[in-house]
C-alpha positions as CSV (number, residue, x, y, z in Angstrom):
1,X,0.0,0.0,0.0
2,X,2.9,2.7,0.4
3,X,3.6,2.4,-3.2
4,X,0.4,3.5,-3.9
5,X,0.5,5.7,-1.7
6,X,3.8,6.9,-3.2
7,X,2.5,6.9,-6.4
8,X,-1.2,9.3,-5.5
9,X,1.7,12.2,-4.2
10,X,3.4,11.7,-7.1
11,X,-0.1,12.3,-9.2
12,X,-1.3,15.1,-6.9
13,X,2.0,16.5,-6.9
14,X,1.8,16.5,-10.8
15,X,-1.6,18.0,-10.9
16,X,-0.6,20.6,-8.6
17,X,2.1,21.8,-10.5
18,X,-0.1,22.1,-13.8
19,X,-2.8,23.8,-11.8
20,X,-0.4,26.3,-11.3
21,X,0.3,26.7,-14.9
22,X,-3.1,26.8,-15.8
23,X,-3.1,29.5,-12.8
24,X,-0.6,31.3,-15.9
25,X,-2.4,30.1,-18.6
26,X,-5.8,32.3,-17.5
27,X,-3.4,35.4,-17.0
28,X,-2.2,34.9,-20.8
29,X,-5.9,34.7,-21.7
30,X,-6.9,37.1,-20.8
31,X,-4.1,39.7,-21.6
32,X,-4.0,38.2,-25.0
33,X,-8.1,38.3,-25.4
34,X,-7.1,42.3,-23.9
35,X,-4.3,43.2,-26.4
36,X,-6.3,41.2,-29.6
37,X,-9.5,43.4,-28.7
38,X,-7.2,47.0,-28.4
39,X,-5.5,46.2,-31.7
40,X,-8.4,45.3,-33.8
41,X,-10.3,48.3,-32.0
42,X,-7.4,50.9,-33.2
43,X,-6.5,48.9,-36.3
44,X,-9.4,49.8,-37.9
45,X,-9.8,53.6,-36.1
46,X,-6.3,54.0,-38.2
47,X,-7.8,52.0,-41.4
48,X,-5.3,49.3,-41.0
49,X,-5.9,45.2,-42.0
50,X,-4.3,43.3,-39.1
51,X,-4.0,39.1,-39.4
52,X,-5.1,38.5,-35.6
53,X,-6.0,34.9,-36.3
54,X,-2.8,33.8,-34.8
55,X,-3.5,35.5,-31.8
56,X,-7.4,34.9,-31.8
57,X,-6.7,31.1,-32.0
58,X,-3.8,31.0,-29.4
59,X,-6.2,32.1,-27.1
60,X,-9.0,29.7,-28.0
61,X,-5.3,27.3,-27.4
62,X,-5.1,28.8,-24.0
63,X,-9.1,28.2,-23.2
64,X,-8.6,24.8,-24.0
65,X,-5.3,24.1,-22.1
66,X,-7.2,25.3,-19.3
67,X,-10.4,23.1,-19.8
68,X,-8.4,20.2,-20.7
69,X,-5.6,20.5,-18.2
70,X,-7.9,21.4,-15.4
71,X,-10.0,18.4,-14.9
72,X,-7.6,16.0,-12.9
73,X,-6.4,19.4,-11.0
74,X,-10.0,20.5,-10.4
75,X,-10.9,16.9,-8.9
76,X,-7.3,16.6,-7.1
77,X,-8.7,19.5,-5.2
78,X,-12.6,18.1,-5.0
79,X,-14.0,21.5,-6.8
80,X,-15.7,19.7,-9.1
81,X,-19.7,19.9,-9.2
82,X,-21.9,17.4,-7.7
83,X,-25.1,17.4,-7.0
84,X,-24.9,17.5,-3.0
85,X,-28.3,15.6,-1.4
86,X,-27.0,13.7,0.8
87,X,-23.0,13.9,0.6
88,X,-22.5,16.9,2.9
89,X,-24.1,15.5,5.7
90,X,-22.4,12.2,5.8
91,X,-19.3,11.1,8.2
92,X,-16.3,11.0,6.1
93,X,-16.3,7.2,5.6
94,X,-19.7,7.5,3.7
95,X,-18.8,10.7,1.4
96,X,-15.4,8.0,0.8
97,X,-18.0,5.1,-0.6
98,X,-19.8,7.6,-2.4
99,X,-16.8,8.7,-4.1
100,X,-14.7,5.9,-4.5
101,X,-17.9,3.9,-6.5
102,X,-18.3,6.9,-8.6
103,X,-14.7,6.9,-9.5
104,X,-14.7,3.1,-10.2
105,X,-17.9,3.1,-11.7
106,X,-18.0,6.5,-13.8
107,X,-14.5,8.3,-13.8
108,X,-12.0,5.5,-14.7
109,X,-15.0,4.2,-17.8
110,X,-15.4,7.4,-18.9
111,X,-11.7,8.3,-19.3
112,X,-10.8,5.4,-20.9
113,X,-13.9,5.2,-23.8
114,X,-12.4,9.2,-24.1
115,X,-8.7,7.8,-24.7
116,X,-10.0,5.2,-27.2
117,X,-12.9,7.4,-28.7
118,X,-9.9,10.1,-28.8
119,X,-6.9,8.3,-30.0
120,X,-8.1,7.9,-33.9
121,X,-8.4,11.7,-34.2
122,X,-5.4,13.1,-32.5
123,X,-3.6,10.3,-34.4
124,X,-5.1,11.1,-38.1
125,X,-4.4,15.1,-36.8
126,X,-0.8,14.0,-36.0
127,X,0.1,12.2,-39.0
128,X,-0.9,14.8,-41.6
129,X,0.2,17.9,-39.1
130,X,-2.8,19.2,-39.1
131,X,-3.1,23.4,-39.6
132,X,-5.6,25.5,-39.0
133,X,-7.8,26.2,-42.2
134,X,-7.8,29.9,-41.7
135,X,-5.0,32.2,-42.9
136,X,-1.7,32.6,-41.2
137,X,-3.9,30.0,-38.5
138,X,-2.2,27.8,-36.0
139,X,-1.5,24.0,-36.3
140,X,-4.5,22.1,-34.7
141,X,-2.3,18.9,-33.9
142,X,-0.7,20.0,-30.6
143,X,-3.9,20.7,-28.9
144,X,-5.4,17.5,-30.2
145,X,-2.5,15.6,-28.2
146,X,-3.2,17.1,-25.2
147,X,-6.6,15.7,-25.3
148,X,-5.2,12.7,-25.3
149,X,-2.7,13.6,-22.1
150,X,-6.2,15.6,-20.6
151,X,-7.6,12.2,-20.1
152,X,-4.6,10.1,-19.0
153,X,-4.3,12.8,-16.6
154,X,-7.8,12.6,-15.4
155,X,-7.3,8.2,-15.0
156,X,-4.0,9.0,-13.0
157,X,-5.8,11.2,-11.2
158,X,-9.0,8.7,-10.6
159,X,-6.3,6.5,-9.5
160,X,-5.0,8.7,-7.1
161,X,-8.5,9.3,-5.4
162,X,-9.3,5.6,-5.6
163,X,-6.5,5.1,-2.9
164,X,-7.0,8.2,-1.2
165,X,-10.7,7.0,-0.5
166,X,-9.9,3.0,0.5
167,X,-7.3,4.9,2.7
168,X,-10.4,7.0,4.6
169,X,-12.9,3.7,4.5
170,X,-10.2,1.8,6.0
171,X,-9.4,4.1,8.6
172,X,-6.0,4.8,7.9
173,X,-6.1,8.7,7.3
174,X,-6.3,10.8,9.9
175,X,-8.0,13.8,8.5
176,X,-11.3,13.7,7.7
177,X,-12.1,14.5,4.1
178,X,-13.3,17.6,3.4
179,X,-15.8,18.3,1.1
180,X,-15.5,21.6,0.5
181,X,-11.2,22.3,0.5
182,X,-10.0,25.4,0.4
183,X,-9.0,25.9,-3.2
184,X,-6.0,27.8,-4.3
185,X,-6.9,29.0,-8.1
């Protein structure tokens, strides 16, 4: 069991570290939404033609980073939404077999039909290097391959609660598990 253990810091720990860049990510968002929205605006007060596509789709890159890359980070910290009936008001033990048999019997499925559902795209997008079909447009592949890493993130990550939640229904954590965690976004 410490190897698991080992192994759901080592996940946590990972998704941490990208929340944090995501943290980045929504900064560059919004500057470059900001910046794309000033030129255009005085662009066109000064009768110029500027090629933002570049810009317009790195931001819809950035959007996506931060969908994609957020959904193991945003259930690493338990902000995602469920629909609270009963969950709030049970001991910590019961809100652990609520969430351990919706990991095994949702998360984990759903990830993997996504990787296998996912994997003939982002491969056909890789092989022919896939560009955007707008002018002076961004290449497409990259972001396709981080769907692909998106999802193995979120099944590491499924993973990492599965243990985290035996460990609290076995009694071996101390803490109780909180269902609403401070979350540091």
């Amino acid at each position: 069991m410490q190897i698991l253990r080992r192994f759901t810091k080592l996940i946590d720990a990972l998704n941490n570290k990208i929340g944090s860049v995501i943290r980045w990510l929504s900064l560059g968002m919004v500057l470059l939404g900001a910046g794309t929205a000033l030129l255009r605006y005085f662009s066109r007060g000064l009768g110029l033609s500027m090629n933002l596509t570049p810009a317009t789709e790195l931001q819809w890159y950035f959007f996506s980073l931060i969908f994609l890359l957020g959904a193991a980070y945003g259930l690493n910290q338990n902000v995602h939404v469920r629909v609270d009936v009963l969950y709030e008001k049970l001991s910590a033990k019961g809100r652990a077999w609520i969430d351990l048999v919706g990991s095994l019997l949702f998360l984990l499925p759903f990830s993997i039909v996504m990787l296998y559902v996912s994997w003939p795209a982002v491969r056909s997008s890789f092989s022919i290097r896939e560009m955007s079909p707008d002018p002076g447009g961004l290449p497409r592949w990259p972001i396709k391959i981080v769907i692909l890493v998106s999802f193995v993130l979120l099944l590491l990550q499924g993973l990492s609660q599965i243990v985290k939640q035996v460990d609290i229904i076995r009694g071996v954590v101390l803490e109780p598990h909180d269902p609403k965690p401070e979350v540091h976004v």
